[in-house]
C-alpha positions as CSV (number, residue, x, y, z in Angstrom):
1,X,-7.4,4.6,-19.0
2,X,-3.8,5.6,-20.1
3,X,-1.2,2.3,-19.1
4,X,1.3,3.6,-17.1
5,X,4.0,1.0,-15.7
6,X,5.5,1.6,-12.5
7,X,9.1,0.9,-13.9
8,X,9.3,2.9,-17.2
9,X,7.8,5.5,-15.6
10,X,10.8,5.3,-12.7
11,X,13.2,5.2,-15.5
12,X,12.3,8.2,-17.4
13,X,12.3,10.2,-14.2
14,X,15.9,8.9,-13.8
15,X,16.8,10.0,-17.4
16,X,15.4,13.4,-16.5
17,X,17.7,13.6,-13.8
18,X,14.7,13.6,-11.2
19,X,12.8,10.9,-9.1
20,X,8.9,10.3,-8.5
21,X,8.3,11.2,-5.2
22,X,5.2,9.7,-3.7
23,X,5.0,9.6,0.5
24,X,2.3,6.8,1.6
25,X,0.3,9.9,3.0
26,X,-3.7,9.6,3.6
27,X,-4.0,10.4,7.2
28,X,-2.2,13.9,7.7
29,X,-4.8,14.9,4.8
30,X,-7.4,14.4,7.6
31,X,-6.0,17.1,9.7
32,X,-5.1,19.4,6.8
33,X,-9.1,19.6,6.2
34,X,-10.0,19.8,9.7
35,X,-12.0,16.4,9.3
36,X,-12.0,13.1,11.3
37,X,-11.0,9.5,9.8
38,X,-14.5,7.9,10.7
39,X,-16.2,10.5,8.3
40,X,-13.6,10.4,5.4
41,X,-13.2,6.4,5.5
42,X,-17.4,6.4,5.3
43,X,-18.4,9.4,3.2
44,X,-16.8,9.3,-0.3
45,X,-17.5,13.0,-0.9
46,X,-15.5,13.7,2.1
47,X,-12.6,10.9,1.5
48,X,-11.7,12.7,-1.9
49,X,-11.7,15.9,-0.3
50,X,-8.9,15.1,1.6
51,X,-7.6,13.1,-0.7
52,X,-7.8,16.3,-3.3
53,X,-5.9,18.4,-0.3
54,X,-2.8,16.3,-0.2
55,X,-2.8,16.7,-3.9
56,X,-3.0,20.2,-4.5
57,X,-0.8,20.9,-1.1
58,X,2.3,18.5,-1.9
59,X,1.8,17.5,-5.2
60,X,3.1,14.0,-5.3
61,X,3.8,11.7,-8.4
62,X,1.5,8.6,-6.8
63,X,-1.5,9.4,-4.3
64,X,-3.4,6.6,-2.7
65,X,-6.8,7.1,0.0
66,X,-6.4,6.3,3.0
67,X,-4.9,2.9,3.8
68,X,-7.6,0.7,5.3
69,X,-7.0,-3.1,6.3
70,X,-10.5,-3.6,7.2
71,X,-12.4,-3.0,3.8
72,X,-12.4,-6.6,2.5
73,X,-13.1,-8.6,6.3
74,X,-15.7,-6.3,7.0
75,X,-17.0,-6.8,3.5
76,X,-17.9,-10.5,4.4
77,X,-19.6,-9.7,7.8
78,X,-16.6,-9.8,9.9
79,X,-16.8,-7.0,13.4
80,X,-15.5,-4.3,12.7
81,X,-15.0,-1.0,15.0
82,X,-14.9,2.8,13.5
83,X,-13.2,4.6,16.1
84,X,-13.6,8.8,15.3
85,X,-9.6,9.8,15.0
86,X,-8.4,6.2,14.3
87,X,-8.4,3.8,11.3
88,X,-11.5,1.1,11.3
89,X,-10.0,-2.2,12.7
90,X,-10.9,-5.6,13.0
91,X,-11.1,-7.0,16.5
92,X,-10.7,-11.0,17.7
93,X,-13.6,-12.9,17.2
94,X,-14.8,-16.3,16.9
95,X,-14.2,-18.1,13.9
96,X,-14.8,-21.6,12.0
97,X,-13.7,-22.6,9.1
98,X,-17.0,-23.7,7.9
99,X,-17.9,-19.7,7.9
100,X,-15.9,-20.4,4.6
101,X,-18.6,-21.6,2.6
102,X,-21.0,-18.8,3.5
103,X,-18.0,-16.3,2.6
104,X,-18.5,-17.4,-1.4
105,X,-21.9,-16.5,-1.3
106,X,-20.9,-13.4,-0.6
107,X,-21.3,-10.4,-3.5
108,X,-19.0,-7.6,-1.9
109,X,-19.9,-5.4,-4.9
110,X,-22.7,-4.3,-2.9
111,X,-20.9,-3.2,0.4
112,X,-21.1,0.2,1.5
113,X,-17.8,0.5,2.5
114,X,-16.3,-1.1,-1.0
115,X,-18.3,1.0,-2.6
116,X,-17.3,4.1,-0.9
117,X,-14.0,3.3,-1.6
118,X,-14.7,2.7,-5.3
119,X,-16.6,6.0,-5.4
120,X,-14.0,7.6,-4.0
121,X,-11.4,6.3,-6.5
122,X,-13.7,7.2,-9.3
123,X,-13.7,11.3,-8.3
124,X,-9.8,10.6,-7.6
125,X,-9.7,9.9,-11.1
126,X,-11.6,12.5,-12.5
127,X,-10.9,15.3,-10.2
128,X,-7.2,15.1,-10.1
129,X,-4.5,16.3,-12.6
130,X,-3.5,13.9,-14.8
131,X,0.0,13.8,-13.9
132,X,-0.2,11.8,-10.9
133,X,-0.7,8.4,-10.6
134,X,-4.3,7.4,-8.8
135,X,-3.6,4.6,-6.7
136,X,-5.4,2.2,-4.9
137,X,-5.0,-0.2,-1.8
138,X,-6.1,-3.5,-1.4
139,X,-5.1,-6.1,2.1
140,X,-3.6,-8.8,0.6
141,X,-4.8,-12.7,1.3
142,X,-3.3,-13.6,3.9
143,X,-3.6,-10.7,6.1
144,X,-7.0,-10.6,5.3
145,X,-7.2,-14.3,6.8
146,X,-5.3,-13.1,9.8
147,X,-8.0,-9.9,10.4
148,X,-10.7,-13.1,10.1
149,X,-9.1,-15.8,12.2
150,X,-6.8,-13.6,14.6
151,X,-3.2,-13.7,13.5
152,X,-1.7,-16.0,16.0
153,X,-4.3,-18.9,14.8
154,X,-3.9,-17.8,11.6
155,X,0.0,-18.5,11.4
156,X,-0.4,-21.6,13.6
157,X,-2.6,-22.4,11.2
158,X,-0.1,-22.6,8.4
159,X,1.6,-25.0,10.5
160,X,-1.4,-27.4,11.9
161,X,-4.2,-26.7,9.2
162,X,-2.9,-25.5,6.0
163,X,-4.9,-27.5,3.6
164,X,-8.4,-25.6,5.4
165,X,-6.3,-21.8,5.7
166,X,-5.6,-22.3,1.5
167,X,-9.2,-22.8,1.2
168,X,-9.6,-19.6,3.2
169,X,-6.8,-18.0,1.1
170,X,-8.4,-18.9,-1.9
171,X,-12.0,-17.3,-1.7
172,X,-10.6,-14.0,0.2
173,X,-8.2,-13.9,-2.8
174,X,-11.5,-13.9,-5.4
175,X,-12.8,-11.3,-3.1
176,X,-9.9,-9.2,-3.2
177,X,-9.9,-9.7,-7.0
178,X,-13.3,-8.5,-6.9
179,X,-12.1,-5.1,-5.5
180,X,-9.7,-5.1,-7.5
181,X,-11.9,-5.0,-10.8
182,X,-14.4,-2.4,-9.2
183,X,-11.2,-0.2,-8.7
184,X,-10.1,-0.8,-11.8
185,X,-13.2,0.2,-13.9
186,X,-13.0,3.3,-10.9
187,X,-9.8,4.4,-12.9
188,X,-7.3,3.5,-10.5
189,X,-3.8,3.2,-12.2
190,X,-1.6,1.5,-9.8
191,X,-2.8,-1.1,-6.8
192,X,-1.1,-2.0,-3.9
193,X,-1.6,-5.2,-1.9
194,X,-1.3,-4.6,2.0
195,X,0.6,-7.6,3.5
196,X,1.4,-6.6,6.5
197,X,0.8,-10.3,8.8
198,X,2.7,-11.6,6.6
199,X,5.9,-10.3,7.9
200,X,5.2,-12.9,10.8
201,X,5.7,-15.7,8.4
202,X,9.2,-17.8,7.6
203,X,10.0,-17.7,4.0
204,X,7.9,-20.7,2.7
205,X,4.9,-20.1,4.8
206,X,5.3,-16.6,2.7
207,X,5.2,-18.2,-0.2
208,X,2.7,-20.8,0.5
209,X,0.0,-18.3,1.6
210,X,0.7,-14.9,0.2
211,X,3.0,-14.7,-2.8
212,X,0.9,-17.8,-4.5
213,X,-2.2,-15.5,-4.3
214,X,-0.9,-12.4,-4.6
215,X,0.4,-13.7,-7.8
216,X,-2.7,-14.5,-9.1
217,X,-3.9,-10.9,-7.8
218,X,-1.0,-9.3,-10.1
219,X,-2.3,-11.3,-13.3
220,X,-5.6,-9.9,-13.2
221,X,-4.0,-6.7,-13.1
222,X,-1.7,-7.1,-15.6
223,X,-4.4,-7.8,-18.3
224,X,-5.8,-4.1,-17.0
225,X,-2.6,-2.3,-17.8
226,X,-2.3,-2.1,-14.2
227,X,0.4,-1.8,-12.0
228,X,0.8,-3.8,-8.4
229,X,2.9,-2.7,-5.8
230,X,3.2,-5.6,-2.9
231,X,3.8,-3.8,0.5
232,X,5.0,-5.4,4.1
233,X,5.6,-3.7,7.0
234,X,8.5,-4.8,9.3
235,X,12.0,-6.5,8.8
236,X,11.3,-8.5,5.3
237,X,14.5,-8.7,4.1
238,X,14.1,-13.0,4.3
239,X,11.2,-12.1,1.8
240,X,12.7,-10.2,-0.5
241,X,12.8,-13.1,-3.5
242,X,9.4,-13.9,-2.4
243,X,7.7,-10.6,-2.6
244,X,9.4,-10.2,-6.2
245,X,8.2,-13.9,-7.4
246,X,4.7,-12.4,-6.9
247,X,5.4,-10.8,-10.2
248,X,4.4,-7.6,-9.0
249,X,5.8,-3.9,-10.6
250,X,6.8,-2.9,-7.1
251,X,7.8,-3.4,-3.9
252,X,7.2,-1.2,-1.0
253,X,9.3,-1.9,1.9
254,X,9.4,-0.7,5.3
255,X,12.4,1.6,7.0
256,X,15.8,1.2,8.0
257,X,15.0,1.2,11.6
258,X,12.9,-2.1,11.5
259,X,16.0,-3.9,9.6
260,X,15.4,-3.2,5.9
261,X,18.6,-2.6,3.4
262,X,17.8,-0.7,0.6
263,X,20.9,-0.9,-0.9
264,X,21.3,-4.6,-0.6
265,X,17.5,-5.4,-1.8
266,X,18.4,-2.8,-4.5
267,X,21.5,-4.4,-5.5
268,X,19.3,-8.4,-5.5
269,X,15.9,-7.3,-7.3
270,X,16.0,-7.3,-11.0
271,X,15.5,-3.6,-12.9
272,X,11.6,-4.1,-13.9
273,X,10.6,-4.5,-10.4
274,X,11.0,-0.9,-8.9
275,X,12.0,-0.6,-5.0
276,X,9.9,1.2,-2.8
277,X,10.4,3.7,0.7
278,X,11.7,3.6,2.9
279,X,11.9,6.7,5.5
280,X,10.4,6.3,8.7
281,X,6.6,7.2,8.9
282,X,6.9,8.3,12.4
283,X,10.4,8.8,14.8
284,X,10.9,10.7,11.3
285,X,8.1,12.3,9.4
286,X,5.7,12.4,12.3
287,X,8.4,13.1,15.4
288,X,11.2,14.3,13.9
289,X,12.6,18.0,13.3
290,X,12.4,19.2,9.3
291,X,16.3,19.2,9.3
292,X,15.9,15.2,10.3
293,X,13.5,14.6,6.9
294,X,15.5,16.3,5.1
295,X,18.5,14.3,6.2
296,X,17.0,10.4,6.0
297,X,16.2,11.7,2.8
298,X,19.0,12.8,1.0
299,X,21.2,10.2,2.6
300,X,18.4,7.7,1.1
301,X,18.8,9.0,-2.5
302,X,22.6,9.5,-2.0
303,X,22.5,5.5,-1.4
304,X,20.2,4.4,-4.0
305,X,21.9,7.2,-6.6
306,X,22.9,4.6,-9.6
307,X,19.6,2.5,-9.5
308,X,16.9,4.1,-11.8
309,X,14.1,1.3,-10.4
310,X,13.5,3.2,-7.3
311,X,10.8,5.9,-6.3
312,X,11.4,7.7,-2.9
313,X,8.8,6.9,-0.5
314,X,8.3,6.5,3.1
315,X,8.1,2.8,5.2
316,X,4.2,3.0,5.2
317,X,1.4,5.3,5.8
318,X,2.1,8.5,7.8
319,X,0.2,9.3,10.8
320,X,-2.5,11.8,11.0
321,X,-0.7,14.2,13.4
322,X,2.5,14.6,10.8
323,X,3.3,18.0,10.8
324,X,2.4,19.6,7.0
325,X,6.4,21.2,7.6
326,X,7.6,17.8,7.4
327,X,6.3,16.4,4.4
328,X,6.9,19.9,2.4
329,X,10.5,19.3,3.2
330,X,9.9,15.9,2.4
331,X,8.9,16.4,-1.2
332,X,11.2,19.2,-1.8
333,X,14.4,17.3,-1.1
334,X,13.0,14.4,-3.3
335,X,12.0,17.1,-5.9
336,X,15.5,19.0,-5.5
337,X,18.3,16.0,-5.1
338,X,18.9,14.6,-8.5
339,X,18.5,17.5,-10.5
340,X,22.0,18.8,-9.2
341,X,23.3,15.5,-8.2
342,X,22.8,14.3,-11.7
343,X,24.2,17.0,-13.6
């Protein structure tokens, strides 16, 4: 597998007067094929179909499958509902912390689902062009405990029992790693770590229980060649320092809407770490008019203009019902802006 790293690959785009473009887009794929999210997130065949649509339709520098929190919980036994148009989720349930010990036992290598996600990387990386960047999603630690315990235990738990929620943190974070190495050998080029209940965390809760393991997630990919992206979703501009301390190659941030600053996390994170987003996936992409893409866009790349470490995405995954208008626009601003505006 060829080494590509997220931040040389931003710069040379830069030089080029260009930027990658790559939308956080699984879902409208669904729609474009006429297919239902139960089916693609549980039949591989299916899951790079769609996956092979967005591709040839939009061509984008980075595609990922479909972004799926449940993977790893429901990989250790935990409930988990697959609703026909929606993503699988997690519900409450009753948990112990005792569960723990029957969680190491636990070989996810032989889940269906991990697997299908694996399989489905696999044709990703044989049956796409070579030119863009196969990526791959993993939840990250913590809000993988959260999916387990509930997230309101889960961050009182930080508080009340963190010695027994690191323990917890600690074996989901060998599990992960295990995905991670299955999707690795799969040929997937770039990872990204879902962190999304993190974002409910103050800054040393972050650090205690997601950039400590996250970091060790990033090492093992390192030695792969591997690039890590470390995603939130919300207002994380108090976790800024945190997220980057996780050593990762990238940081994928959520829109202006929610409270982000591109510009200011541009102007704090240092040039190997490349910055991430940030257009709204939905009052946007999914409700707005092409002219309104086209504007959050350009006045996006018009504000990150001088920093080559930044690849234009949007806040997080788009919804299914995204019209395809939208995203063509979408990528053809990206495609279109610096080329002129560079000159």
């Amino acid at each position: 597998m060829k080494e590509r790293n997220l931040a040389v690959l931003a710069d040379s785009a830069f030089r080029e007067k260009r930027r990658l473009v790559a939308p956080l887009m699984g879902f409208p794929g669904v729609a474009l094929m006429g297919s239902n999210i139960k089916l693609a997130q549980q039949n591989f065949g299916e899951h790079f179909r769609v996956i092979k649509k967005l591709a040839d339709t939009f061509c984008p520098d980075i595609v990922f499958p479909l972004m799926d929190l449940s993977v790893e919980a429901n990989a250790i036994g935990r409930y988990t509902i697959f609703p026909q148009a929606d993503s699988a989720t997690v519900p409450a349930d009753t948990f112990d912390f005792a569960e723990i010990e029957r969680f190491k036992d636990i070989n996810i290598s032989f889940d269906s689902r991990v697997m299908g996600y694996v399989e489905t990387m696999r044709m990703m990386s044989i049956g796409l062009p070579d030119n863009i960047m196969k990526g791959a999603y993993v939840t990250g630690p913590y809000t993988v405990t959260a999916l387990i315990m509930g997230a309101q235990e889960a961050a009182m738990a930080t508080i009340v029992q963190p010695e027994a929620l690191h323990n917890l943190c600690s074996v989901m974070t060998e599990k992960i790693q295990e995905y991670v190495r299955l999707l690795i050998s799969a040929g997937a080029e770039v990872i990204c770590i879902l962190e999304p209940s993190a974002v409910m965390l103050g800054p040393q809760q972050f650090h205690e229980f997601s950039t400590y393991y996250v970091r060790h997630i990033n090492q093992s990919c390192k030695y792969s060649g591997v690039s890590t992206i470390y995603h939130t979703c919300g207002n994380t501009m108090h976790h800024i320092e945190n997220m980057v301390n996780g050593g990762v190659g990238g940081i994928s941030l959520d829109s202006k809407d929610v409270g982000v600053d591109m510009l200011e996390v541009a102007k704090k994170i240092p040039e190997e770490v490349v910055l991430i987003g940030n257009v709204n996936p939905t009052k946007t992409m999914a409700l707005g008019k092409p002219e309104d893409v086209k504007g959050e866009v350009l006045d996006l790349l018009k504000l990150l203009g001088p920093y080559p470490n930044f690849i234009l995405s949007t806040g997080c995954d788009l919804p299914q019902e995204t019209p395809e208008e939208n995203i063509r626009v979408f990528m053809e601003t990206g495609r279109q802006y610096e080329i002129h505006a560079l000159h």
